[in-house]
N, C-alpha and C positions, 0 to 999 in steps of 0.2 A: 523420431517416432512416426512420422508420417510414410517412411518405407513399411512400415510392419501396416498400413491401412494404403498401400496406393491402390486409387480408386480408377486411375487415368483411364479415360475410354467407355466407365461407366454412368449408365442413366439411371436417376433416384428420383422418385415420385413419394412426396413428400403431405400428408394430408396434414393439415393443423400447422404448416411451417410458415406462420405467419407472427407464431408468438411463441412463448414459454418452450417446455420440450420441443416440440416440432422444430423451431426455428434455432433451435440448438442443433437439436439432427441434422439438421439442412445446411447448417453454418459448418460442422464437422464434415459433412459428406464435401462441401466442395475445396474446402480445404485440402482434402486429401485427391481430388481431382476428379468429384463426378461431375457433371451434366448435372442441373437441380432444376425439376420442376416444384412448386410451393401451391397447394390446393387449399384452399379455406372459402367459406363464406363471404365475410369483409374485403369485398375490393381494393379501397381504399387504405387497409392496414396489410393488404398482400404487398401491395406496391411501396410503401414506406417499407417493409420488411426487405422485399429484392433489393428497393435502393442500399439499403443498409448491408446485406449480402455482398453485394456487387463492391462495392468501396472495401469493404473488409478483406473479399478474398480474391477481386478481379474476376469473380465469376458473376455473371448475369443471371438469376433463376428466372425459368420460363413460371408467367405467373397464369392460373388459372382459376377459377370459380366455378364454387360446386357447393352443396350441403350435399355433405355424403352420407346421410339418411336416408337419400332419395336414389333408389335403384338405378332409376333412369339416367339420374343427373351424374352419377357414379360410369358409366356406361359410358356417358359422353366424354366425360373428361378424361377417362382412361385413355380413348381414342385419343382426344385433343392433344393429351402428353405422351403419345407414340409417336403421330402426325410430328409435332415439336422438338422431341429429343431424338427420334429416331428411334428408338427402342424403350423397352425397362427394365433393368437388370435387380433395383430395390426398391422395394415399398416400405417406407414406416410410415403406417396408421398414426399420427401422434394426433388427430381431431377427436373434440371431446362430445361425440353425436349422442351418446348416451345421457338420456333421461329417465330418474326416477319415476317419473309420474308416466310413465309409458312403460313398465316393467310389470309384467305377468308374469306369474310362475305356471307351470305349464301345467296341463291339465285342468285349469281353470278359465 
């Protein structure tokens, strides 16, 4: 199966791959031979998550922190996971930034 996904050579940037979907995504992508960066908020549960990566698939995800709400803080870490993997060939969005209580319908 992993011929019909070879990834080999490519770089995934990975927002929310610290837990649930994300770090499924993240756990497929390196399986099949990308490069993984892993973006979340929680420091401390990025780093349990790569360690976890790393032992599973021999691949190390580059770990970085960001609330990707924040334009600016999105800006940075984009850089930072180019700087790191060298490039970015996929982005899965899997962070769950979206709040109810911050949702306008427009024209209002």
């Amino acid at each position: 199966m992993t011929s019909l996904f070879n990834l080999t050579g490519k770089a995934a940037l990975v927002t929310g791959g610290n837990g649930g979907i994300g770090l499924g995504i993240a756990r497929g992508l390196a399986q099949a031979g990308a490069r993984v960066a892993i973006i979340a908020r929680n420091t401390d549960k990025s780093h349990a998550a790569a360690k976890a990566l790393a032992e599973e698939t021999g691949v190390a995800p580059l770990v970085l922190t960001a609330d990707v709400s924040s334009p600016d803080q999105v800006a940075t870490v984009v850089n930072e996971a180019k700087n790191g993997l060298g490039r970015i060939d996929i982005l899965f969005n899997g962070s769950s930034g979206f709040r109810v209580g911050n949702f306008r319908p427009s024209g209002r």
